[in-house]
Biopython code that builds the backbone (N, CA, C, O; Angstrom):
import numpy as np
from Bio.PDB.StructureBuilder import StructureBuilder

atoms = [
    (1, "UNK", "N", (24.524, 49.178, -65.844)),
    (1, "UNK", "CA", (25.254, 50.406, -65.658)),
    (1, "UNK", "C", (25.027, 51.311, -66.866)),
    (1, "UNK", "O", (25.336, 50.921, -67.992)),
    (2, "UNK", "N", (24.559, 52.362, -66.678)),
    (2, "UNK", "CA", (24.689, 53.661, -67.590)),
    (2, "UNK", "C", (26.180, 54.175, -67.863)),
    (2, "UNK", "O", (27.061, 54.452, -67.049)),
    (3, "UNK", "N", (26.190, 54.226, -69.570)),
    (3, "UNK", "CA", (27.140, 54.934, -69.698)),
    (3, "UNK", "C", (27.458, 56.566, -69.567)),
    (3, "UNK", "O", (26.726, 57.519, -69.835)),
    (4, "UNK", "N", (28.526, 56.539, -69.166)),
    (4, "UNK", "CA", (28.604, 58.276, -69.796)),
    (4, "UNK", "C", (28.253, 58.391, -70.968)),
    (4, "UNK", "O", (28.120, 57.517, -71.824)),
    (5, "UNK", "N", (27.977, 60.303, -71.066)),
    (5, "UNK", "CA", (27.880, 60.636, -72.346)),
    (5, "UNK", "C", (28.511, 61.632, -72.505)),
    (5, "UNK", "O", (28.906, 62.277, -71.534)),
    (6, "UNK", "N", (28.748, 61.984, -73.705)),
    (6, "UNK", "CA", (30.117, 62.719, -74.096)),
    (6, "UNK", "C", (29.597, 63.962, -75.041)),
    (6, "UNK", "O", (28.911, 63.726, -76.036)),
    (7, "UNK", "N", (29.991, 65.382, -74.643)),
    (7, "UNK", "CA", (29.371, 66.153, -75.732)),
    (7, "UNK", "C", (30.237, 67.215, -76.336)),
    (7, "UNK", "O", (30.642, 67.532, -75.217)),
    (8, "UNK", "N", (30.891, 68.062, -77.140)),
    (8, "UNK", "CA", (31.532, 68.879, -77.594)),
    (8, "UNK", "C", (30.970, 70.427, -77.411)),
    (8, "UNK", "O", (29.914, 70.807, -77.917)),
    (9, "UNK", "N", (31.708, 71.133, -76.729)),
    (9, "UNK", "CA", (30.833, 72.230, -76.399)),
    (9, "UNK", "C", (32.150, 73.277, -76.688)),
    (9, "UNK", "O", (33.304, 72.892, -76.502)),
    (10, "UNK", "N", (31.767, 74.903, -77.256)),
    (10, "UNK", "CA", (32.610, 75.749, -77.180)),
    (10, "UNK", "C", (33.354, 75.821, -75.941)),
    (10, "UNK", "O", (32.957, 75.266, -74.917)),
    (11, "UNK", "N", (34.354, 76.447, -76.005)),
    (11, "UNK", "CA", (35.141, 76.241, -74.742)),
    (11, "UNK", "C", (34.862, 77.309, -73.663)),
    (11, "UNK", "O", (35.377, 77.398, -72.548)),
    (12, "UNK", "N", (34.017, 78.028, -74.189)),
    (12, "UNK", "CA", (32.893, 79.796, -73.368)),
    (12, "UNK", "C", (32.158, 78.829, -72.861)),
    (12, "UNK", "O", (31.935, 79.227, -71.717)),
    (13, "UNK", "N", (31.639, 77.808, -72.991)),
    (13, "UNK", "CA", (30.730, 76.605, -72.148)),
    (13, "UNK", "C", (30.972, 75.545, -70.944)),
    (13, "UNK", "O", (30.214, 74.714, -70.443)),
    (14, "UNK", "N", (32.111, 75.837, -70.714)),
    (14, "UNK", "CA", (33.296, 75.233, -69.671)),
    (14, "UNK", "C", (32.596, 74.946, -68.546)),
    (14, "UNK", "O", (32.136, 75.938, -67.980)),
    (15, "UNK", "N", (32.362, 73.838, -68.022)),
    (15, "UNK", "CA", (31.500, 73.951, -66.571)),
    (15, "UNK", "C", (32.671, 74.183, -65.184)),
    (15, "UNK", "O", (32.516, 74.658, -64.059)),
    (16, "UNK", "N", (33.500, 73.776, -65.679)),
    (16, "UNK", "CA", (34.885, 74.555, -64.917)),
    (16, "UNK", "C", (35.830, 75.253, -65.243)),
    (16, "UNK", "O", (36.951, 74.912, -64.866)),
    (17, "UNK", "N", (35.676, 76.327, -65.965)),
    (17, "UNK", "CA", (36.806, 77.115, -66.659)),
    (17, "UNK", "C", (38.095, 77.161, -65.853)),
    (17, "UNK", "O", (39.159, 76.916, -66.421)),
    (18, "UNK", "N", (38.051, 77.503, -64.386)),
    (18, "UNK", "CA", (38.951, 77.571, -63.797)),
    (18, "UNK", "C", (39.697, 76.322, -63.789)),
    (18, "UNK", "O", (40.877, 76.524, -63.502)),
    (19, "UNK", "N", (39.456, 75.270, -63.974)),
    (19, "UNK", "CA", (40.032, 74.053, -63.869)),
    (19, "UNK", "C", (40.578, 73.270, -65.219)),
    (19, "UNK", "O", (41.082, 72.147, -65.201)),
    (20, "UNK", "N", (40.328, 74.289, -66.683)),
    (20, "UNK", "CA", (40.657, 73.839, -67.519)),
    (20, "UNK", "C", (42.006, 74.360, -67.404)),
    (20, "UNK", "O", (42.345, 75.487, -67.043)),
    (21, "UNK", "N", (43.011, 72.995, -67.904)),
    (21, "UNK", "CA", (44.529, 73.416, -68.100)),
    (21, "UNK", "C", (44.361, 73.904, -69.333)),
    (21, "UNK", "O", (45.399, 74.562, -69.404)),
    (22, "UNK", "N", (43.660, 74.121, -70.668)),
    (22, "UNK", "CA", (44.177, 74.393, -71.976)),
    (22, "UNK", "C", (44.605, 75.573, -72.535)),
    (22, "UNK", "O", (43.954, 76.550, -72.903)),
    (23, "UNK", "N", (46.410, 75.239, -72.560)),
    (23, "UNK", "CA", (47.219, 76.461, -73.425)),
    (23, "UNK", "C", (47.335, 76.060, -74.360)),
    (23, "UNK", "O", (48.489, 76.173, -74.775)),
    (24, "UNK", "N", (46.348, 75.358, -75.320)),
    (24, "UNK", "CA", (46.787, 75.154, -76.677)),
    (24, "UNK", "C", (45.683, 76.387, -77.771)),
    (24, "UNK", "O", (45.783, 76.708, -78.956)),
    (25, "UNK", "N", (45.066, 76.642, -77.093)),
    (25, "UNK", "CA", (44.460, 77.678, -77.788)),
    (25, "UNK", "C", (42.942, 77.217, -78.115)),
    (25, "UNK", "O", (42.088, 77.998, -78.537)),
    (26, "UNK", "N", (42.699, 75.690, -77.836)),
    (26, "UNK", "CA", (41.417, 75.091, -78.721)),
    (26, "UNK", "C", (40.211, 75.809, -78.340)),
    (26, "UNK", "O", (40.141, 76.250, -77.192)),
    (27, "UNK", "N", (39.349, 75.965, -79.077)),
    (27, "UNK", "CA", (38.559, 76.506, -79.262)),
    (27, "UNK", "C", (36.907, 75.893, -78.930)),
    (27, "UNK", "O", (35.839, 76.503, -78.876)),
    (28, "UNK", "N", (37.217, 74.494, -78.752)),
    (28, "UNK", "CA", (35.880, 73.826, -77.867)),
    (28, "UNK", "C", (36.639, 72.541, -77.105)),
    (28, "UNK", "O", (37.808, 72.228, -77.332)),
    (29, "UNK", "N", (35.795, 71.885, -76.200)),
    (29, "UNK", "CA", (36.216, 70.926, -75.215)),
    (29, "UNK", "C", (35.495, 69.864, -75.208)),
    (29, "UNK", "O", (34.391, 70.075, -75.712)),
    (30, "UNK", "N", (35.695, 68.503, -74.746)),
    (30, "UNK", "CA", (35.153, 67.623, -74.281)),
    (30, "UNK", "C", (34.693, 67.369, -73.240)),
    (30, "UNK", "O", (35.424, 67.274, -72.254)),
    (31, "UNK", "N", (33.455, 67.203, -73.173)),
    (31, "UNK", "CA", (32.737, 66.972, -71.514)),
    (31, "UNK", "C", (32.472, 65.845, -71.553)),
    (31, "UNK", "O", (32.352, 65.244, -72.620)),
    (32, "UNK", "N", (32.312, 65.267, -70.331)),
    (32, "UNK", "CA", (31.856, 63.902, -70.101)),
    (32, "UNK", "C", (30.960, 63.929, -69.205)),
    (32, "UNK", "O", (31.245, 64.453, -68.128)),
    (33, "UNK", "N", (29.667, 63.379, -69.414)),
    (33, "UNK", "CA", (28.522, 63.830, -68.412)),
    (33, "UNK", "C", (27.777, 62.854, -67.626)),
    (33, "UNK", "O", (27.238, 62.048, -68.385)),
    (34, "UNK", "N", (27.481, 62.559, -66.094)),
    (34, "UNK", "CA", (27.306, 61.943, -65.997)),
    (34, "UNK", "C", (25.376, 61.199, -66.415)),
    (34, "UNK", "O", (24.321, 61.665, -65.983)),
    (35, "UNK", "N", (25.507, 60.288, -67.112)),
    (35, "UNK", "CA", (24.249, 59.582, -67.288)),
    (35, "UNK", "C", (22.424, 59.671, -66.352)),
    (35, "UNK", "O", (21.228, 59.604, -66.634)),
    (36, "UNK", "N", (23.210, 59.834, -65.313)),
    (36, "UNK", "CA", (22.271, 59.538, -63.822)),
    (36, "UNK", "C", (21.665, 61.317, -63.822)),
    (36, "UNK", "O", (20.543, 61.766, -64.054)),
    (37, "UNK", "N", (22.925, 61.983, -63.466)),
    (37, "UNK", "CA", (22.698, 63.096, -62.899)),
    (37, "UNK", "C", (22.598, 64.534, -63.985)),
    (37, "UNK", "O", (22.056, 65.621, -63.785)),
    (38, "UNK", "N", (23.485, 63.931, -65.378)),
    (38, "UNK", "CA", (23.293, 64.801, -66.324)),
    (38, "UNK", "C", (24.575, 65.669, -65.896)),
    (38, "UNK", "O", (25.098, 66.222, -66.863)),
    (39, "UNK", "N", (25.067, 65.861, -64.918)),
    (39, "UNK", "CA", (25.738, 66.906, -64.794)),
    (39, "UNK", "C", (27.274, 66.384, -65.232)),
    (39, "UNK", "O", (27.474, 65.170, -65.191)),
    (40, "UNK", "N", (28.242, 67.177, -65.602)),
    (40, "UNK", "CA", (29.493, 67.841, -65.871)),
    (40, "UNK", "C", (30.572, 67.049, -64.842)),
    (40, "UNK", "O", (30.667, 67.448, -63.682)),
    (41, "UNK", "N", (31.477, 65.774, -65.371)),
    (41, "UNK", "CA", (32.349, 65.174, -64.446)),
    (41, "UNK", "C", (33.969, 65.567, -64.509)),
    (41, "UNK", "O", (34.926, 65.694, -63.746)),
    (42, "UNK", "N", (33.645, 65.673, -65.902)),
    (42, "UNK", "CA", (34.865, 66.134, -66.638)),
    (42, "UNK", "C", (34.817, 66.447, -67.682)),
    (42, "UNK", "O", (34.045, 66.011, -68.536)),
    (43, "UNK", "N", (36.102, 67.727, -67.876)),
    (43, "UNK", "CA", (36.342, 68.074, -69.398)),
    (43, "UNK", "C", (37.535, 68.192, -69.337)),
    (43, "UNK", "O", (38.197, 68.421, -68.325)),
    (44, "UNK", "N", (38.071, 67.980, -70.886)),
    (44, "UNK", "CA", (39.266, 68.200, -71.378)),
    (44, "UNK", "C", (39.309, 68.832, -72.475)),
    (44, "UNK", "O", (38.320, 68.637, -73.182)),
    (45, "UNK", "N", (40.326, 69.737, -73.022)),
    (45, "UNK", "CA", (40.433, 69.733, -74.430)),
    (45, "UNK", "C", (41.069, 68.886, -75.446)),
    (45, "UNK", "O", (42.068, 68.328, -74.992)),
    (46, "UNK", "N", (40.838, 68.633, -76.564)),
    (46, "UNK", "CA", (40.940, 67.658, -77.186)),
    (46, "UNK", "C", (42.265, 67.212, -76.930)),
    (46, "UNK", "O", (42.217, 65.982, -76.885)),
    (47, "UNK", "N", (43.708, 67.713, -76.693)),
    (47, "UNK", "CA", (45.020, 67.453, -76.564)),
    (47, "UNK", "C", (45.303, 66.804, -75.178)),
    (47, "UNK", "O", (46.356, 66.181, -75.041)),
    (48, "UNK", "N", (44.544, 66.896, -74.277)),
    (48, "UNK", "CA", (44.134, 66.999, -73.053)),
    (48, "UNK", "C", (43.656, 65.459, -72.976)),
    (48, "UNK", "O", (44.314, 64.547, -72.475)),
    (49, "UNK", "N", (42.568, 65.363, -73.484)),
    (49, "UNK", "CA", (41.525, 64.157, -73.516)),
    (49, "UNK", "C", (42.407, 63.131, -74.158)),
    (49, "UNK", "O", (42.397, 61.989, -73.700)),
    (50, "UNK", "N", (43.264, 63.475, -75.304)),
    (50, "UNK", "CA", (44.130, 62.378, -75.971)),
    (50, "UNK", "C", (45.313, 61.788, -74.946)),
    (50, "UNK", "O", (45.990, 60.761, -74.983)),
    (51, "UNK", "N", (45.259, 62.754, -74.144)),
    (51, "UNK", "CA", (46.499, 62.190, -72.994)),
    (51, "UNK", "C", (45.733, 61.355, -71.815)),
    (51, "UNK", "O", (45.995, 60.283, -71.268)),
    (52, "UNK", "N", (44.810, 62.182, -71.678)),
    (52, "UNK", "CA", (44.029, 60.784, -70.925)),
    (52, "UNK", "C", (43.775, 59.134, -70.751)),
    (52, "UNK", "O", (43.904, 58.183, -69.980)),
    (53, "UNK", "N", (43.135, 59.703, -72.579)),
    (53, "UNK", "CA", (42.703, 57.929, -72.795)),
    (53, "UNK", "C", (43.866, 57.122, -72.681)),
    (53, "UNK", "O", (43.716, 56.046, -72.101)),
    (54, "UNK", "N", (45.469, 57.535, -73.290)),
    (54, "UNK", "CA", (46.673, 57.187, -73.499)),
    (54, "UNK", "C", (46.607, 56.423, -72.059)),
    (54, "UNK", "O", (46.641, 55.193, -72.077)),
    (55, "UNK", "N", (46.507, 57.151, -70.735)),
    (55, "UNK", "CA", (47.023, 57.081, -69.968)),
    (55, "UNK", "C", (46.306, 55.601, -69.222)),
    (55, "UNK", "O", (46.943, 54.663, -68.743)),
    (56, "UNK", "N", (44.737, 55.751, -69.307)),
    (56, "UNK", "CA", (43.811, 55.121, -69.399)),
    (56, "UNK", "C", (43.841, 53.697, -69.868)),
    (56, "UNK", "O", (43.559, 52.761, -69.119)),
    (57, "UNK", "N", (44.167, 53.561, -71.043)),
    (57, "UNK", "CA", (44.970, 52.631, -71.880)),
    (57, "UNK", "C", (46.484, 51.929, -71.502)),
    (57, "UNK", "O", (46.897, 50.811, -71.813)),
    (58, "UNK", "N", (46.956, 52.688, -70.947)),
    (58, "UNK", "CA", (48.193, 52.423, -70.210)),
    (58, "UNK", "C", (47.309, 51.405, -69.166)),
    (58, "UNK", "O", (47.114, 50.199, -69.319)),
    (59, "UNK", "N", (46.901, 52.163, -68.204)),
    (59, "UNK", "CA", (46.292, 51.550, -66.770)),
    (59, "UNK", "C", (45.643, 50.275, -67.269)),
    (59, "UNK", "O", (46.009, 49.217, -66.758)),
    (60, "UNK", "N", (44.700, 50.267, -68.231)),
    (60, "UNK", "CA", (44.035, 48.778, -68.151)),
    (60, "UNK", "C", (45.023, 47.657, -68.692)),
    (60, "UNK", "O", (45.013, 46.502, -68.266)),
    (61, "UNK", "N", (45.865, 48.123, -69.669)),
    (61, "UNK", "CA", (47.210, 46.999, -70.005)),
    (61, "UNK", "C", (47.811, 46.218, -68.508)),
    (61, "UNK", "O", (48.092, 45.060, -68.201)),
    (62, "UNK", "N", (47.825, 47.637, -67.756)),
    (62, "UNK", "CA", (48.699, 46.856, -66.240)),
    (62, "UNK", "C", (48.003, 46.032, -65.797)),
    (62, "UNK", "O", (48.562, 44.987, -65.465)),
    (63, "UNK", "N", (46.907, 46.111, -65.655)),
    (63, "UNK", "CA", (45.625, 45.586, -64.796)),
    (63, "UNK", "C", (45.093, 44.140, -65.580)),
    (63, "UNK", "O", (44.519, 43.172, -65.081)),
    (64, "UNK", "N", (45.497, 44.373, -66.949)),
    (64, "UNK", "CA", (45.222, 42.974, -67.205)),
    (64, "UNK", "C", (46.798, 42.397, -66.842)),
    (64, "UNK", "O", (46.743, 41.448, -66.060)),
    (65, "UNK", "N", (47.833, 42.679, -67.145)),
    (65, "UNK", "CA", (49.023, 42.160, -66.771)),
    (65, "UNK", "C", (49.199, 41.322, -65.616)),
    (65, "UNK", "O", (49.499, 40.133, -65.512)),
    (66, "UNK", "N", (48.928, 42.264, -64.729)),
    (66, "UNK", "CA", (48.676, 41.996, -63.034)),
    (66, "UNK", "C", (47.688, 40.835, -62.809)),
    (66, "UNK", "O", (48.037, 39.906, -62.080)),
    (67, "UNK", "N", (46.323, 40.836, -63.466)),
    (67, "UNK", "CA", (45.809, 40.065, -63.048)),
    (67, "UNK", "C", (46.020, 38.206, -63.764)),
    (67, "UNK", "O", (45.614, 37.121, -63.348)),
    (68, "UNK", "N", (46.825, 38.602, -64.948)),
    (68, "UNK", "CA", (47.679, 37.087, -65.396)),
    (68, "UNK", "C", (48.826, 36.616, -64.679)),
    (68, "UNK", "O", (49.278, 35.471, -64.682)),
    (69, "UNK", "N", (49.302, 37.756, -63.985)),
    (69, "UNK", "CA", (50.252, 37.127, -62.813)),
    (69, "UNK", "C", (49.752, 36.027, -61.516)),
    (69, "UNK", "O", (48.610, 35.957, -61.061)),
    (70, "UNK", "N", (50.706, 35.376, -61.168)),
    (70, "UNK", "CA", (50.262, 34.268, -60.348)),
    (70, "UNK", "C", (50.385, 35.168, -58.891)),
    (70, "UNK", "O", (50.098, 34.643, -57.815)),
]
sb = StructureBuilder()
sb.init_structure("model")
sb.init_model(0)
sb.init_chain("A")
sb.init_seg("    ")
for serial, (resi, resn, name, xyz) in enumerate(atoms, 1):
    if name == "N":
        sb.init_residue(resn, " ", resi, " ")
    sb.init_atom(name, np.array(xyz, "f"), 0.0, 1.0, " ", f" {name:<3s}", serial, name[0])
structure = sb.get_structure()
């Protein structure tokens, strides 16, 4: 499996501007691109992206939880 790749781009570089939530004012974003196709899966801005992984991190805790359950 190919990983994503991840690149920092001004936020005038947005491959979905319309779809960015960011009212924090930041000034560039995180993309995540896919490996295969090269293209644009997701972005966040950095405040954005930190709530993600959080959330992300949350999810795989359950998932190992769940799967030590009988």
């Amino acid at each position: 499996m190919n990983e994503y790749e991840f690149r920092i781009v001004g936020i005038e570089h947005a491959a979905f501007p319309l779809q960015l939530q960011c009212h924090h004012h930041c000034s560039y974003i995180i993309q995540c691109v896919n490996p295969m196709t090269h293209d644009v899966e997701l972005e966040f801005c950095p405040l954005q992206a930190e709530i993600f992984a959080g959330a992300l991190l949350e999810a795989i805790e359950l998932s190992h939880l769940s799967a030590e359950s009988p």
